[in-house]
C-alpha positions in Angstrom: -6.4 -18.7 -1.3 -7.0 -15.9 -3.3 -4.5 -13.4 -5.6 -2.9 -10.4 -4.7 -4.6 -9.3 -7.9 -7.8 -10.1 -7.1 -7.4 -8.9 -3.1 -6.3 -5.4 -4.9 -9.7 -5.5 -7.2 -11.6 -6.3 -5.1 -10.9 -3.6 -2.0 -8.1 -1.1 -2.5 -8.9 -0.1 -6.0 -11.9 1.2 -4.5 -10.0 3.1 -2.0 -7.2 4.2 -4.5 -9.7 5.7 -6.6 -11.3 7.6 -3.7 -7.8 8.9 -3.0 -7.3 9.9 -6.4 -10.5 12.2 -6.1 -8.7 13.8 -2.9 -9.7 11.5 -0.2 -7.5 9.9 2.5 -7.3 6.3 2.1 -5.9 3.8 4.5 -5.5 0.2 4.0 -4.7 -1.6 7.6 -3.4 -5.3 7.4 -3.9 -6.9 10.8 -3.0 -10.6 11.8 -0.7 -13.0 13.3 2.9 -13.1 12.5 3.4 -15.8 9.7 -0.3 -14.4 8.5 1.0 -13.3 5.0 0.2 -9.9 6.1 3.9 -8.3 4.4 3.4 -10.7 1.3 -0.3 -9.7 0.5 1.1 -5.9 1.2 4.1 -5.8 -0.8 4.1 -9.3 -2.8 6.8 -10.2 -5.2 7.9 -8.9 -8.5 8.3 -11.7 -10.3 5.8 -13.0 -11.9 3.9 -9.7 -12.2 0.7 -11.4 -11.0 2.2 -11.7 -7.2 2.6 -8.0 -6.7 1.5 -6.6 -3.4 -1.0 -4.0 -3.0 1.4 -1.8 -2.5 3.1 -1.6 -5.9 0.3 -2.1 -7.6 -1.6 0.9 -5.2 1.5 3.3 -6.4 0.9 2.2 -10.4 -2.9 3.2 -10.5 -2.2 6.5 -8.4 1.0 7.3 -10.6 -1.3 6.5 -13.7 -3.6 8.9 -12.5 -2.0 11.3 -11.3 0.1 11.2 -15.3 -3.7 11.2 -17.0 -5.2 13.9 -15.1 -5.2 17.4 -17.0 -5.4 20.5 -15.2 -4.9 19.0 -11.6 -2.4 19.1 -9.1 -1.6 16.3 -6.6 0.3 15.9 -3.6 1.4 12.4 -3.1 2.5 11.0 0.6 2.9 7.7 1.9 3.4 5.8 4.8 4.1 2.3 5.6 3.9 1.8 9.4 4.7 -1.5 11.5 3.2 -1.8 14.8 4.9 -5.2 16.7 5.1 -5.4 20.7 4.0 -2.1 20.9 6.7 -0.7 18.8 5.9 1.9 16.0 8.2 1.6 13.0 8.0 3.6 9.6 9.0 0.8 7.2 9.7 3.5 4.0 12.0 5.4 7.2 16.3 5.5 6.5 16.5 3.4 9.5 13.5 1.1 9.5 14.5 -0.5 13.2 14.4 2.7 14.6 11.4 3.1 17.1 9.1 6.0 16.3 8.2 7.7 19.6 
């Protein structure tokens, strides 16, 4: 019942912001299928107020990383799906190939 917007307030901005002071963050989205587990993740464009944590995750790092003054970052990502045992890397080229 609640936002993507306020889901994103409320726990990964937290998180983002840790990972913007050089800490690892990871956010893990566990559930049954048909849970709304790839919506609350990755949401919809349109309107703006559906986006997933995802997108909005990359704005606030990219904002970051764009205000910080005499800094350096490193930015890497992952987006993994684990179904029937099967390890997938969603961002891969192939994203039905099984990662070992």
């Amino acid at each position: 019942e609640h936002s993507t917007e306020l889901i994103y307030n409320e726990i990964a901005y937290p998180l983002v912001e840790g990972v913007t002071e050089g800490y690892n963050g990871t956010i893990f989205a566990y559930g049954q299928t048909g849970s709304g587990k790839s919506f609350t993740m990755q949401g919809v464009v349109d309107p703006s107020a559906q986006k997933g944590i995802i997108p909005r995750a990359f704005e606030h790092i990219f904002e970051s990383v764009q205000c910080a003054e005499n800094a350096k970052f490193l930015v890497r990502a992952s987006y993994l799906e684990i179904y029937n045992e099967d390890i997938r890397d969603l961002l891969g080229a192939d994203t039905k190939q099984k990662l070992e």
